[in-house]
C-alpha positions, 0 to 999 in steps of 0.5 A: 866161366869159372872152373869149378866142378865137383868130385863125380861117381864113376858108378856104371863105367868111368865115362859116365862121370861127364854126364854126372858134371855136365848136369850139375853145372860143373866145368871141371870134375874129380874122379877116383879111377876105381873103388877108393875103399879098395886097394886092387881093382879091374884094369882098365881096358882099352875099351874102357879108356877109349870110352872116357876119353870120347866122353870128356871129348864130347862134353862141356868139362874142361880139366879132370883130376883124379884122387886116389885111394885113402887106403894109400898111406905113403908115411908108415913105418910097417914096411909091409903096408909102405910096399902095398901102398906104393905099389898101389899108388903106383896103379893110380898114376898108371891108370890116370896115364891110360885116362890121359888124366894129368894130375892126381892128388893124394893125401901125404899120409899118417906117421902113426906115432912115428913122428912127423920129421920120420913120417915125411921122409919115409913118404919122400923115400916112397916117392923116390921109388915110385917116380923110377917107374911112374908115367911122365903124364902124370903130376902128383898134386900134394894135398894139404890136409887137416892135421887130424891125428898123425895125419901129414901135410897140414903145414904148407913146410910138410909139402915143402920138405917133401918137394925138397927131398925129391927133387926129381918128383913131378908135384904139385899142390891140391889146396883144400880151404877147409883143411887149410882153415881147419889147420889153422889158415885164416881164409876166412876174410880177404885180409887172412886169405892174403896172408896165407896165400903170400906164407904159401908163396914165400914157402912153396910158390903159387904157380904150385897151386894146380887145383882147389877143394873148395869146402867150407869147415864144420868146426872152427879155425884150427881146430885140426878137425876135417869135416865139410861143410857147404859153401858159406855155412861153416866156420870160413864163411862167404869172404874167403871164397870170394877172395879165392874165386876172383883171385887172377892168379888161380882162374885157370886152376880147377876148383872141386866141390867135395861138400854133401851133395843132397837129395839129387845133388842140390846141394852140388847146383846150390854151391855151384852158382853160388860160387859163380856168383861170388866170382862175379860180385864187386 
């Protein structure tokens, strides 16, 4: 079986995301640990965390990611907002840390007309910060965006740089397919999908690639517009997923669906056996 899933809601109680993948199919989920359009939330009690963790013993899912808040913007120059967001994500590994959730994944941020050589050093100097007090359970996996405005990350060299200039970091990398395609990647045949994972290779090295978003693009190859769309029916079409899903390299990396989920998560089962076939076709 695959290992592929779909980001879950936490609504009622963290534990109850497990039911909420289990009924869809998934093997794998992603979760946020709070609110994600807020910056503080209630701790996570003891209760609580014991709860998750009998839950996900229980269940049928396999690995659990987290993703953090996207009011998080690690690259901004306002010395105020970069102090409120690396102590909120600083919150978000500790709270990962008490799930027993081993990687959380983040967007880089936005320069905001700073530039992008400014932009990822100031995130490398926040990471520097950070690591003093993150918890060691915790990997921060880089996700490669779209390039959407000042938007950070949609050059596999950004993730790079900020490896590079913190070498003492615990990272690793979320590949997104359509960010990637919609940064200009061509996933969209095996031919391409060769391509871009060997230039992701030679920059950063696969064994990087801890967890996927598996999106298809509503717009088309390079065209730095983040929209998703479902498996199949966007501009990357059916080839790429395919290479992706019977690729040996990544059978054990989790695969996160991110796409619209529908009237009672069709759209989740549809996408999901689907991709269990793709893994499976000659």
């Amino acid at each position: 079986m695959p290992l592929i899933g779909a980001h879950v809601s936490i609504a009622g109680g963290l534990d109850r995301a497990f039911a909420r993948g289990e009924e869809v199919g998934c093997s794998a989920i992603q979760i946020f640990t709070k609110n994600a359009s807020q910056w503080r939330a209630k701790p996570i009690s003891a209760a609580d965390a014991a709860a998750f963790q009998a839950a996900w013993e229980q269940s049928s899912i396999g690995p659990v990611i987290a993703h953090d808040s996207y009011l998080i913007n690690l690259a901004t120059s306002d010395d105020a907002k970069w102090v409120k967001s690396k102590e909120a994500f600083l919150d978000e590994l500790q709270r990962c840390d008490q799930l027993g959730v081993p990687e959380l994944v983040m967007h880089p941020g936005s320069h905001l007309g700073n530039g992008e050589e400014a932009g990822l050093q100031r995130v490398a100097d926040a990471f520097i910060d950070i690591f003093t007090e993150a918890p060691d359970s915790v990997t921060v996996l880089l996700e490669i965006t779209a390039g959407q405005g000042t938007n950070l990350g949609w050059r596999f060299d950004h993730l790079a740089t900020i490896m590079e200039k913190v070498p003492d970091g615990r990272f690793g990398v979320c590949f997104d397919t359509c960010h990637a395609f919609a940064a200009g990647y061509d996933l969209s045949t095996l031919e391409g999908y060769d391509t871009v994972m060997s230039e992701f290779d030679r920059l950063i090295g696969v064994e990087k690639i801890r967890a996927f978003h598996v999106n298809d693009a509503k717009k088309g190859l390079g065209s730095r517009v983040d929209r998703h769309e479902q498996i199949g029916e966007g501009a990357l079409g059916r080839d790429g997923f395919k290479a992706l899903m019977r690729d040996p390299r990544f059978a054990d990396v989790p695969k996160i669906l991110e796409t619209p989920k529908g009237e009672d998560n069709e759209w989740d089962r549809r996408n999901l056996e689907l991709l269990r076939q793709l893994a499976q076709e000659a």
